[in-house]
Structure formats: structure tokens, C-alpha cells
Residue, then its C-alpha position, 0 to 999 in steps of 0.5 A: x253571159x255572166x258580166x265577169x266570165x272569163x275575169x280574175x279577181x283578188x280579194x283581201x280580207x275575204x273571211x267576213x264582211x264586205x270581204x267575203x259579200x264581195x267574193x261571193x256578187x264576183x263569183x256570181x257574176x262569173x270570176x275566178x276568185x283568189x281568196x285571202x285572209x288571216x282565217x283560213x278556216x272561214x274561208x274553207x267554209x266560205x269557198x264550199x258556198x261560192x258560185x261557179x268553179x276554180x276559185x282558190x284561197x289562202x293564208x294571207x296577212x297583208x301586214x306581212x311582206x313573205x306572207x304577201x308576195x307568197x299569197x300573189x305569187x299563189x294567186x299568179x301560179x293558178x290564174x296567170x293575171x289578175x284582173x280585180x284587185x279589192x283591196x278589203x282587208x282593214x280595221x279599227x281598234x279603239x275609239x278615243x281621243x288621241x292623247x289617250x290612244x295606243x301606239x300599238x293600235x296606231x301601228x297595227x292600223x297603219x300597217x293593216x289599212x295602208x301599208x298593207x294596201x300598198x304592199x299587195x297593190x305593188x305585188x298584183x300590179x306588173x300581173x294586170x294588162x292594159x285596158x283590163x285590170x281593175x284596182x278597187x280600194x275600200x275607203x271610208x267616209x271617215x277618209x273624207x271627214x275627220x271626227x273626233x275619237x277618229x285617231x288613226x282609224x282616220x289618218x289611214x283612211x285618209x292616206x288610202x284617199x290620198x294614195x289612191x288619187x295618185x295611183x290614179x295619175x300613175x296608172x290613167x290611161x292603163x288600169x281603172x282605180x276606184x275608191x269605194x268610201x261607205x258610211x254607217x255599215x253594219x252586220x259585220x265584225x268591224x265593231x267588234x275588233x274595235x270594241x274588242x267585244x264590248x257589245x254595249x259599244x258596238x250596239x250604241x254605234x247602230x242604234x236606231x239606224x237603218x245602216x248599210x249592209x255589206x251587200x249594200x257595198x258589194x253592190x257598189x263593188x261590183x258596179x264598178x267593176x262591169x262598166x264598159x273598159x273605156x269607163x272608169x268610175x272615180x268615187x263610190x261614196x255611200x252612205x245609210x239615209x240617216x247618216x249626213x256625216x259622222x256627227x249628224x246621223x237621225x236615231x229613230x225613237x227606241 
């Protein structure tokens, strides 16, 4: 029997990247996705492709408050429960020094990788049972180690660090919280938003390095989520062989 039969998961941010490899390693292991994003389109496509039966999607921006309790209450109506929650959706925008950032960027960030956390984590929670429910946050290793030119891409995933030890003290005893924090991930459109399309840029963050793929995540996602009930795994860091931080990464030769 599949490791998640019978199993309800919510994912954020599920159109592209680790969102969407992460739905489809849940669906192969039996869940029932609820699928939500900006691009409903993508996820059109995407649903036509997931293993198994019953998923559902829909429009979700978790910047927005009626755009969030409309999707969970979606979520709710079709599956009752919610058994995982991935807290997906995120972004950076830019990567300069902080006297030189936009205050729009900072506030998009802020509302996106925090503040929208929060707003879906308090909506999914009183649908969650005791012993059954499963919040998974996606960090970064840039909430563990500032850089410079980090700005607010830093700051917000340093807060989800840090909400997350204390969802963890609020919820012990209840409902699992992990954190899973990568590295170097590539083959997404992270850098593409926070380059906004400069493929220059983008291309100078991977060069020479074998990063890790969203596969590589989904892979530490869904880990997490089949251990045994009375086992709860804290922290996933990960990150490429290559990469100690973000100032001692080894760039293989061009």
C-alpha cells in the first residue's frame, strides 16, 4: 500500500518548481492533493499528469486574505481534513545591497514568504487531527546564513525559521512541523523572478555547480511526511556537495 493512501495534502506554490515535484512524489505515493497557486493554467496541465485520482486546484494568491480562506475552504468542502500542509509558495526579487533595495520588492517578499505562511498555516490548522496532521515549511539556508545582497530574501526566511520553532512549541504533542531549508536549487524559476529574466545573472548563480534539483527537495518533503506518527523530523538541511554556504561554493573549471 502506497506510504500516504488514504492521506490529504495542501500545497502552496504548486505550478512550478519544488511546488509542483512535490505534488506529483505526494500523489505517487497515494495523496489526495489540493493544489493551489497564481497560475491556474499550469496547474490545469499539471493536474492532467498526477498520479492517482481525486486531486483538486485552484486559484490561490496567499498574499491575499479572501483568496486564501477561499481556496482552504475549497480545499475543506472537497477532502474534509487536511493532513499535510507544504508551505511552497515563496520568492526573491532582486539581489542588492540594502540601501539600494525597493521597498515594493521587500513588502512583496514579506507578504509572500511570511505573512502568507502564516495566513494559510491559521486557515488549515483547526482542519488538521491530533496525531495526524503534518506542517511542512519550505526554508532556505539563507534563513540560516545571512549574505550580502541577501536583503529581505534573507529576513523572511529567517522569520519562517523562527515562526516555525514556535509553531513547533505550540503545536508538540498535536501536529508534526518540519522545516525543510535547501541550498543551491536549480532548475526552477526562482532566479528567473529575481532576476526578472536576466539569463546572464540567473546563469552566473549555477555556474560550475552541480545544484540540487527540485526532485532533490521533494525527496526530503516526502521523507518527512511517511515517518512513523510518533516521529517527528525537526530540520531538513540540504544542500549541493559544492556548496558550504553562500560564500564558499567550488565552481568546477568552464
Amino acid at each position: 500500500m502506497p506510504a500516504l493512501d488514504g492521506r490529504t495534502a495542501l500545497v502552496t506554490g504548486a505550478s512550478s518548481g519544488i511546488g509542483l515535484v512535490t505534488a506529483r512524489a505526494l500523489a505517487a505515493e497515494g495523496a489526495r492533493l489540493a493544489l493551489g497557486a497564481r497560475r491556474v493554467e499550469r496547474l490545469e496541465a499539471a493536474l492532467k499528469e498526477l498520479p492517482g485520482e481525486g486531486h483538486m486546484i485552484g486559484a490561490l494568491d496567499v498574499t491575499d486574505t479572501e483568496s486564501s480562506r477561499s481556496f482552504v475552504e475549497l480545499a475543506v468542502g472537497e477532502f474534509q481534513k487536511i493532513d499535510i500542509l507544504v508551505n511552497n509558495a515563496g520568492l526573491a526579487l532582486g539581489r542588492g545591497a540594502i540601501a539600494e533595495g525597493s521597498d515594493e520588492d521587500d513588502l512583496i517578499m514579506w507578504e509572500t514568504n511570511v505573512l502568507g505562511l502564516l495566513r494559510i498555516t491559521r486557515l488549515v490548522l483547526p482542519h488538521m487531527e491530533d496525531w495526524r496532521g503534518h506542517i511542512v515549511n519550505l526554508g532556505s539556508w539563507a534563513g540560516r546564513e545571512a549574505y550580502a545582497g541577501g536583503g529581505m530574501y534573507v529576513g523572511s526566511k529567517t522569520a519562517v525559521r523562527a515562526l516555525t520553532y514556535v509553531l513547533r512549541k505550540e503545536l508538540v504533542g498535536r501536529i508534526r512541523v518540519t522545516t525543510v531549508d535547501p541550498g543551491m536549487v536549480g532548475d526552477t524559476e526562482f532566479s528567473d523572478i529575481r532576476f526578472r529574466g536576466d539569463e546572464e545573472k540567473k546563469a552566473g548563480v549555477y555556474r560550475g555547480v552541480r545544484y540540487l534539483t527540485p526532485e532533490d527537495v521533494a525527496d526530503c518533503i516526502l521523507w518527512a511526511v511517511t515517518r512513523p506518527p510518533h516521529m517527528v523530523v525537526d530540520e531538513i538541511v540540504v544542500k549541493p556537495l559544492q556548496q558550504a554556504s553562500q560564500d564558499a561554493i567550488v565552481r568546477d573549471t568552464p
